[in-house]
N, C-alpha and C positions, 0 to 999 in steps of 0.2 A: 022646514025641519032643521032639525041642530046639524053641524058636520058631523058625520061619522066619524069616531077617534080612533086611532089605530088603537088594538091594545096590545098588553104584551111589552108596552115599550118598557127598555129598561133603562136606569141612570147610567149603569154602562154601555150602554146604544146610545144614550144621550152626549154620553162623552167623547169628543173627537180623538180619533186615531192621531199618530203623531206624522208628521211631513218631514221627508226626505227628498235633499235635495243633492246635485253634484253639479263639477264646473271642469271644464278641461280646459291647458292651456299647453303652450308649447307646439303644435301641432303645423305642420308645414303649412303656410301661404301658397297662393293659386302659384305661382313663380319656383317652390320648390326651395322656395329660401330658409333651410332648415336650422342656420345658423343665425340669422336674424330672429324665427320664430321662438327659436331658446333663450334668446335674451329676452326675450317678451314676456316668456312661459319664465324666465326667475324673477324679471321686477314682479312679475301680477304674484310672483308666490310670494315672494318677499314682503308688497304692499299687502299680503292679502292680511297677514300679520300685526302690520304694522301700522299700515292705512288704513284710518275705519271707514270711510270713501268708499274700499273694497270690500268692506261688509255691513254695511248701516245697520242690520235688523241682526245682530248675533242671537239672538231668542227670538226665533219667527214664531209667529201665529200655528200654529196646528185645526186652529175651529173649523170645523165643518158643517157646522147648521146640524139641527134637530128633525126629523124624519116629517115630512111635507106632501100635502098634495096642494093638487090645483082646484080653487075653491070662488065661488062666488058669493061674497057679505052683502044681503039683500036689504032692503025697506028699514034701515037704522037711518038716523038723523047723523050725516058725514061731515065733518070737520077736520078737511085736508089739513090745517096746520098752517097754509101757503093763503089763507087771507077767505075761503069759499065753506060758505055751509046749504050742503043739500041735502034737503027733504028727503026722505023716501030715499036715499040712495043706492048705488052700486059700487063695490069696491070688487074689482076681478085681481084675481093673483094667480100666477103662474110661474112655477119653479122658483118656488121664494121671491118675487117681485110683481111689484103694482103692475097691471098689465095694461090697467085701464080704471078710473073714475067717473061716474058720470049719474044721473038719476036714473028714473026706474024705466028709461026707453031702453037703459042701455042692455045690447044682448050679452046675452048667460052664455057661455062656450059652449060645446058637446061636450061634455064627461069632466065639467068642473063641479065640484059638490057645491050645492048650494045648502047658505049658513043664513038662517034666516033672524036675523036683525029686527025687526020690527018691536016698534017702541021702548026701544035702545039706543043709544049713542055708537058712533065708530070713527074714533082717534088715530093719530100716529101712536107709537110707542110713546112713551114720557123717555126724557132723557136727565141724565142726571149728571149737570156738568161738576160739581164739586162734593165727590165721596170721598168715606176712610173707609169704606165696609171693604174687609181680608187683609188693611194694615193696622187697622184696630177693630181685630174680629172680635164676637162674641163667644165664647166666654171672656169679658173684659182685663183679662189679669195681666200681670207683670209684662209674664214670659211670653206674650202673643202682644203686648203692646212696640209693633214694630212700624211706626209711620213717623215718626220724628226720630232723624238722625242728629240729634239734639249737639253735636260734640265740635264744630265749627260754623262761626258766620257763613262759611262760603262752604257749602255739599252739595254743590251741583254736578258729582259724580256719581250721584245714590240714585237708582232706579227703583221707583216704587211696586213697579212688578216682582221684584227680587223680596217681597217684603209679604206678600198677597198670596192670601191663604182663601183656597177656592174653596174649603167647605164650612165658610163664615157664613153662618145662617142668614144671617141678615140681606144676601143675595135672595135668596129665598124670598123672605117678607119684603122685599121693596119689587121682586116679580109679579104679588100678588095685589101690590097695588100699579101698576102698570107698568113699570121701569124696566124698557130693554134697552136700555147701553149705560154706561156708568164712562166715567173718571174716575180714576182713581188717583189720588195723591200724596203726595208725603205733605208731614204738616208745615207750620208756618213758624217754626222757633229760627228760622235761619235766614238771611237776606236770601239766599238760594237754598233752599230745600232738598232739591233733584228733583229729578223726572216723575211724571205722570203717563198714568196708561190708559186707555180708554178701551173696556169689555163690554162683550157683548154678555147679556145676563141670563146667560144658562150653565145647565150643571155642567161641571168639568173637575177632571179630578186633578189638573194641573192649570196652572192661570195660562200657558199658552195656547189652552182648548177655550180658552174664553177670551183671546186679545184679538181685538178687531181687526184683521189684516187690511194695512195701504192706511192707518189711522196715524198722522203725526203726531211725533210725541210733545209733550206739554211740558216746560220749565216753570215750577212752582216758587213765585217771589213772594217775598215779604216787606211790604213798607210799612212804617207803624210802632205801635208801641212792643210788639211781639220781640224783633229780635232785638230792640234796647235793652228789654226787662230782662231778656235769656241771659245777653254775657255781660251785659254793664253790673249783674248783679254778680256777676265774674269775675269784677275786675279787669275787665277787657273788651276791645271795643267791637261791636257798634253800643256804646251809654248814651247814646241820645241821635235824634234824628239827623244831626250834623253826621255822626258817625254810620249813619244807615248809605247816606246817600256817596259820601267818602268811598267806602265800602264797595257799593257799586260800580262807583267811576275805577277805582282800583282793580275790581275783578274783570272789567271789560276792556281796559288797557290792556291788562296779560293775553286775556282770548286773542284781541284783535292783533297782540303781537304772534300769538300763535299760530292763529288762520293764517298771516300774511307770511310764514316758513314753511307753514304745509302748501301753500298755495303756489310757492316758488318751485318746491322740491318737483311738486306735482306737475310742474310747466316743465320743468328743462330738466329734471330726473338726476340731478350734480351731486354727487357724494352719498353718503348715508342715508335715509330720514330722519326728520326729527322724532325726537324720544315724544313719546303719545303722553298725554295728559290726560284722564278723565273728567277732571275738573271745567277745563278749558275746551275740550272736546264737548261739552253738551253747549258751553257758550259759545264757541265759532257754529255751533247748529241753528243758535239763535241770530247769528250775527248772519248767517246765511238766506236765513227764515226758513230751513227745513226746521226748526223746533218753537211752536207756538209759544210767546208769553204766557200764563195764566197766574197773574199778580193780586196775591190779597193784598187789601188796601182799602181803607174804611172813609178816610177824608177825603175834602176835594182838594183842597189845599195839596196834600200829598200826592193825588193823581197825578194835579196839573205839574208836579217838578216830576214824575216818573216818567210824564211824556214830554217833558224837556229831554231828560236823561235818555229817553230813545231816539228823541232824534240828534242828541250830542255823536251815541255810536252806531246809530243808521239801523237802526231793527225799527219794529213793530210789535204794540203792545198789543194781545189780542183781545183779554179779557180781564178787566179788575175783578176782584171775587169781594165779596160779602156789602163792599161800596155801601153803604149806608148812606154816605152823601151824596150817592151821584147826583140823585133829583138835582142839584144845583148846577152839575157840570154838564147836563144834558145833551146841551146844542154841542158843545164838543165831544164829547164822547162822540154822537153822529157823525160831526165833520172829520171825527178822526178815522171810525169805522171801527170803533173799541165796544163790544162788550161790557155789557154792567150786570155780572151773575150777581143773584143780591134774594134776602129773606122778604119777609113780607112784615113778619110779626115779632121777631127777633130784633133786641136791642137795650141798651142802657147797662151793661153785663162789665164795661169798662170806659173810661172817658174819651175813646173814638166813637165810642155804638153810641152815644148820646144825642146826635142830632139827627133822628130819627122820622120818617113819615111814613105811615102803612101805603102810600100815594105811589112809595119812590118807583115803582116797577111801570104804573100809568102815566108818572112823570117822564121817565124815561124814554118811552114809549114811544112818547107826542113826537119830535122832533124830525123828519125826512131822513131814511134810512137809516134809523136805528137800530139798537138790539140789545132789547130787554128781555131777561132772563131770571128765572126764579131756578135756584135751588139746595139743595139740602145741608151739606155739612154734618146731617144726622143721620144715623142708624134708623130712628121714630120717623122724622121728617119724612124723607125720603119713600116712606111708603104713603107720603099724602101729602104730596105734590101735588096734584089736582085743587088739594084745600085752599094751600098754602097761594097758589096763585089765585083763587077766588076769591078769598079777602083781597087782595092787593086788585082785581078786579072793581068790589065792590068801592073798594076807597075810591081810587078813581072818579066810579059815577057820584059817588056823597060830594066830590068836589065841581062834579058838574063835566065831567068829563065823560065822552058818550064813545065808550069803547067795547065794541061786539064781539060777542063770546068768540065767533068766528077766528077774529084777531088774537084776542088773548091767548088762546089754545097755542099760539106760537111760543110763549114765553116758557112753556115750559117742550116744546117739541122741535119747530125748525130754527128758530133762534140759539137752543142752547149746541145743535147740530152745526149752528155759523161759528157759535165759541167753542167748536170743536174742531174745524175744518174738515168736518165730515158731511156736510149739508148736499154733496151730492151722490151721496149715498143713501142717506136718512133724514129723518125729523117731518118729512112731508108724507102726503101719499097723493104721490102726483106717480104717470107712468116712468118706468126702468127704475125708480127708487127699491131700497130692498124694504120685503112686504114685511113692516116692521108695525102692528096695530093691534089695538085695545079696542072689545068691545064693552062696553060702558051699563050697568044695570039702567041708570039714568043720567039725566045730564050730567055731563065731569063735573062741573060748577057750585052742582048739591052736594050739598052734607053728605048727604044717604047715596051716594054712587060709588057702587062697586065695582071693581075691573072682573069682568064673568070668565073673559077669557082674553086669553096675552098668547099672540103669535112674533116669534123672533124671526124673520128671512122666511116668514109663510110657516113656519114649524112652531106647531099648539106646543105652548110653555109653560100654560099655566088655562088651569077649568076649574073656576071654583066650585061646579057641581061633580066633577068627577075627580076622585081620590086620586086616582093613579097619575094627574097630570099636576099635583100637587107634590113637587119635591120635598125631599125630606135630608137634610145634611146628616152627616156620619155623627156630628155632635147631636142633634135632635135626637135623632134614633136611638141614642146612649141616656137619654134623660128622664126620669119620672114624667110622667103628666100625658107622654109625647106615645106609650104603650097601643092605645086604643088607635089614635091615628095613621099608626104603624099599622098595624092588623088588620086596618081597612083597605090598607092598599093591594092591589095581585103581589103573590109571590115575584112576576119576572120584575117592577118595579121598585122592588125595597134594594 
């Protein structure tokens, strides 16, 4: 039988309560030394201002998952994501996490509902390493076009959470096609962009009901033609790739002079602090590796001097985005343990996307410890992700390449979870991972396969047979067309 669904639920019971936190300092030591602890209690007030050390997450997460039981997904065909496909399987969850995988010996709990899967498919979540949906929500216009802070080569102060509008329907429609966690980023007009966020994809009426808590953050680069065209057409530089890579070296000079004052102050505590930077504050994150690269960049040619460039100032590139050339850079990419987020079908749009193979993602692939990666860039895309890597599947075998659905299924779940550094949390569904899964009408692979039903941390997100688990953004419900499906839903859900 199907899970029993809670009803009743509402987008505001959907929506996480806000978190409240406190911190005391000054407080006397075992010893009574209350004059030493005062001095401690004003640097930690002092840093707490000053030092972002002392507050890395200023806008914490609030998400609390979506109302959950404990359930057992029976006799679906399972494709953990992590390389295994079983027949008939078992997926147990408990308190929002995989509790257990295994076929049909495996036992059912006492009083876990059973979900009956049979001739079905049962996935991880899809993940979606490179979004704009809530910094270029829909309705498309002007005054909501907020994901390129177009106005300096170097905005690597700009946080894309700051920009992300939770009731962008298009959260919605990429739910319906499996997608629980997103990226979110600012765009590619600048050598640095700023910051990315990585959400979990349920409703929330503020983005920090939807930001993945303990998820680091992403630095959005640009190599290419993007930021020559933006200010060389300026009158200022970066006009050509000389000026891209200049640029870089120049912005990471400053950071690394930055970190190396905060790193002093923070040793021996001598005089003032330094005056904080935003700018240089997100690149000493990077030079730290608390702050993931995630670099569009389309050539190989271009990779290989980006990872020059990282090891001139000693970071780690994690992820090229859109890479169109990787296929040629492959074996490096691996040996380096870089990321190739990349389209399938997408290309020839400008004279990087031109050396193109639907192959690149089975090229990619091949190599010892890889990580190949399909994803969106689009509002459309993004709800057919499943497609998108199944062309890039089929090329593959047209070239003679014998790669198992099993395998594939990564490219778009624990692989895009490694270009996250969230991979042990999610992307799998292996045990203690959060019970992040899709069950599938038929094979992901086909045309015709539907996501019927989408669990985030074990909590149903989405039932394409039942209205009520069918969100509906505050813009939908404002809209012609959108009347009827409004109506269908219960009162406590609208």
């Amino acid at each position: 039988m199907r899970l029993h669904r809670l009803r009743g639920a509402s987008l505001a019971a959907l929506a996480c309560a806000a978190l409240t936190a406190c911190a005391t300092t000054g407080s006397n030591g075992p010893d009574g030394d209350a004059a030493a602890s005062s001095d401690n209690g004003d640097r930690a007030a002092l840093a707490r201002g000053l030092d972002a050390a002392a507050n890395p997450d200023p806008f914490p997460s609030t998400y609390r998952g979506l109302p959950r039981q404990n359930m057992a997904i029976v006799g679906g065909t399972v494709f953990t994501g992590a390389g295994q496909r079983i027949d008939n399987g078992v997926v147990i969850v408990t308190d929002g996490r995989v509790a257990a995988v295994g076929d049909a010996s495996t036992p059912v709990p006492a009083g876990h509902q059973v979900v009956d899967a049979r001739g079905r498919f049962v996935t991880p979540g899809i993940i979606d390493v490179h979004s704009h949906l809530g910094v270029y929500p829909s309705p498309g216009v002007q005054g909501m076009s907020d994901g390129n802070e177009a106005t300096s080569p170097n905005t690597a102060q700009v946080w894309a959470e700051h920009s992300l509008w939770p009731q962008d329907p298009g959260f919605n429609a990429a739910r319906a096609g499996g997608v629980t966690t997103l990226q979110i980023l600012p765009g590619s007009a600048n050598l640095f962009g700023g910051r990315g966020v990585t959400v979990r994809n349920v409703p929330s009426v503020t983005m920090q009901g939807m930001k993945m808590p303990g998820a680091p953050y992403g630095l959005k680069m640009a190599c290419g033609e993007n930021p020559s065209r933006v200010y060389g057409g300026r009158n200022q530089s970066p006009a050509t790739g000389m000026g891209n890579m200049a640029g870089y070296r120049a912005a990471f000079i400053a950071a690394r002079e930055y970190k190396a004052k905060w790193d002093k102050w923070r040793e021996d505590g001598e005089g003032s602090p330094p005056t904080r930077n935003l700018q240089n504050e997100t690149l000493a994150g990077v030079l730290d590796g608390s702050i993931l690269v995630q670099n569009h960049c389309y050539r190989a040619d271009e990779m290989a001097q980006m990872i020059d460039l990282s090891k001139e100032f000693g970071f780690r590139i994690t992820a090229f985005h859109h890479a169109i050339e990787a296929y040629k850079l492959a074996p490096t990419l691996a040996r380096e343990g870089i990321c190739a987020d990349m389209w399938t079908g997408w290309w020839g749009f400008k004279m990087e996307a031109l050396d193109a193979v639907e192959a690149n993602a089975a090229l990619v692939d091949a190599p010892p410890n890889s990580c190949a990666v399909i994803h969106s860039d689009d509002a459309e895309l993004t709800q057919r992700l499943n497609q998108e890597a199944a062309a890039a599947l089929a090329a593959g075998r047209r070239m003679g390449m014998d790669i198992p659905e099993e395998r594939a299924i990564s490219w778009i779940t624990l692989n895009p979870a490694r270009s996250l550094g969230i991979a042990d949390q999610t992307g799998s569904l292996e045990a203690g991972k959060r019970a992040d899964v899709v069950i599938w009408s038929a094979n992901p692979f086909s045309v015709y396969a539907r996501a019927d039903q989408v669990f985030v941390d074990g909590g149903l997100a989405f039932d394409r047979m039942n209205p009520a688990y069918q969100p509906l953004s505050d813009f939908e419900l404002g809209q012609p067309g959108f009347g009827v499906a409004a109506a269908n839903v219960p009162q406590g859900a609208r």
